[in-house]
N, C-alpha and C positions, 0 to 999 in steps of 0.2 A: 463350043463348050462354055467359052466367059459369054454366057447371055444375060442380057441386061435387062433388069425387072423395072415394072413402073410404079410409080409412086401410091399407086393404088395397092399394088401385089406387095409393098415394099410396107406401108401402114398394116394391111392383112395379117403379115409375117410378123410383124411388133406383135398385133393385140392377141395371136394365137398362142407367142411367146410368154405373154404378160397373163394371158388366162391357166399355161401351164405352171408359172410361177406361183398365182395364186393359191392352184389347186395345191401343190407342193408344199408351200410352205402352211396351208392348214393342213397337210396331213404330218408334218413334223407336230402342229400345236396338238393334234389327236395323238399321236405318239407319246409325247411327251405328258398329257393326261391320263394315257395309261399308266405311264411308268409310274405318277404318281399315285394313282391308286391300289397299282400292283403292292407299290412301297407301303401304303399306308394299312393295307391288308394285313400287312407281313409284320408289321408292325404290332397290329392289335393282338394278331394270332397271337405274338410273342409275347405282349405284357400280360394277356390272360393265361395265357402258360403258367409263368412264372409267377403271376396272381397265385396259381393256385397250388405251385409247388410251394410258395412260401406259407401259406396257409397248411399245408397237412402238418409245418412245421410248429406251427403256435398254436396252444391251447387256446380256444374259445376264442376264436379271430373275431365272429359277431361282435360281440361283449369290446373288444378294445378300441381305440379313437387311432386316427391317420396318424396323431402327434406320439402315440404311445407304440403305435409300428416302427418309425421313424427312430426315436431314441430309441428300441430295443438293437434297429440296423445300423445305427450309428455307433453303438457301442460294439457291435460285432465285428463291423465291419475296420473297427480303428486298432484292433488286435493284432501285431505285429505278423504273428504267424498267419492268420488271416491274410493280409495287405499280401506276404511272400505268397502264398498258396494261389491268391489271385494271379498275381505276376505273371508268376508258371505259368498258369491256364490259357491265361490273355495269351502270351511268346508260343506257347502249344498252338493254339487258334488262329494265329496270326497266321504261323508254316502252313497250315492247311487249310487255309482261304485262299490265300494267296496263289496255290498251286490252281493253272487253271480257271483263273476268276477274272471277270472283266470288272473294272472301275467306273460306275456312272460318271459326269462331269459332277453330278449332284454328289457325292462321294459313298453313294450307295454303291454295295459289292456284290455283284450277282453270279451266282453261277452258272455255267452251261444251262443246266438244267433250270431253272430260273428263267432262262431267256426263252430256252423253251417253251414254259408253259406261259409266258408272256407273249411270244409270237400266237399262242394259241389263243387268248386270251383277245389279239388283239384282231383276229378274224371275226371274234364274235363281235367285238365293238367297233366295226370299221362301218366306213360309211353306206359303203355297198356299192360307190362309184369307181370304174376300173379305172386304174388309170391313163392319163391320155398314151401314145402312142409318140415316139418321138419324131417323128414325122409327121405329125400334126394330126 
């Protein structure tokens, strides 16, 4: 059973090791480029959301400057009852992320379903190479 390999079978076993390694650790740096685009998707969707719910809110948004958006949110947004209203919201939002939700390292908060359509996401962007077998 203890049979003794030769120095040739023994180099083999390294560089087959060393190519599995490779292959591995670029499919974590492809993983890790999805996540960021995933992120970065999810990101825009959301500013232009919100782009344009604050717009149905202000008369003649063309017509005003980024400075005259700004001080109108500025003064909104420093209203007492405003800051409490938020509070609430954010501590509401918080209980229900949190239920269920996993933590990137990057401190992105993804859902189940998130992950979901990122694994699906991440079929379409993989390399197309199976990966190796662990037995070489």
């Amino acid at each position: 059973m203890n049979e003794k390999k030769s120095l040739t079978e023994l180099r083999a076993d390294v560089e087959k090791g060393t190519q599995r390694k490779k292959y591995y650790e670029n499919e974590i740096r492809i993983k890790e480029q999805q996540i960021k685009h995933l992120t970065r998707a999810e990101r825009t969707h959301r500013l232009c959301s919100r782009g344009g719910m604050l717009e149905k809110f202000i008369e003649r948004p063309d017509i005003l400057s980024d400075e005259q958006i700004m001080k109108l949110l500025t003064f909104v947004f420093h209203k007492d009852d405003v800051q409490e209203m938020l509070r609430k919201m954010i501590k509401d939002a918080e209980s229900k992320v949190y239920e269920g939700a996993i933590i990137h390292r990057s401190g992105v908060i993804a859902s189940f379903g998130y992950l979901r359509s990122a694994s699906v996401g991440a079929k379409r962007m993989s390399t197309g190479h199976p990966a190796p077998s662990p037995d070489g």
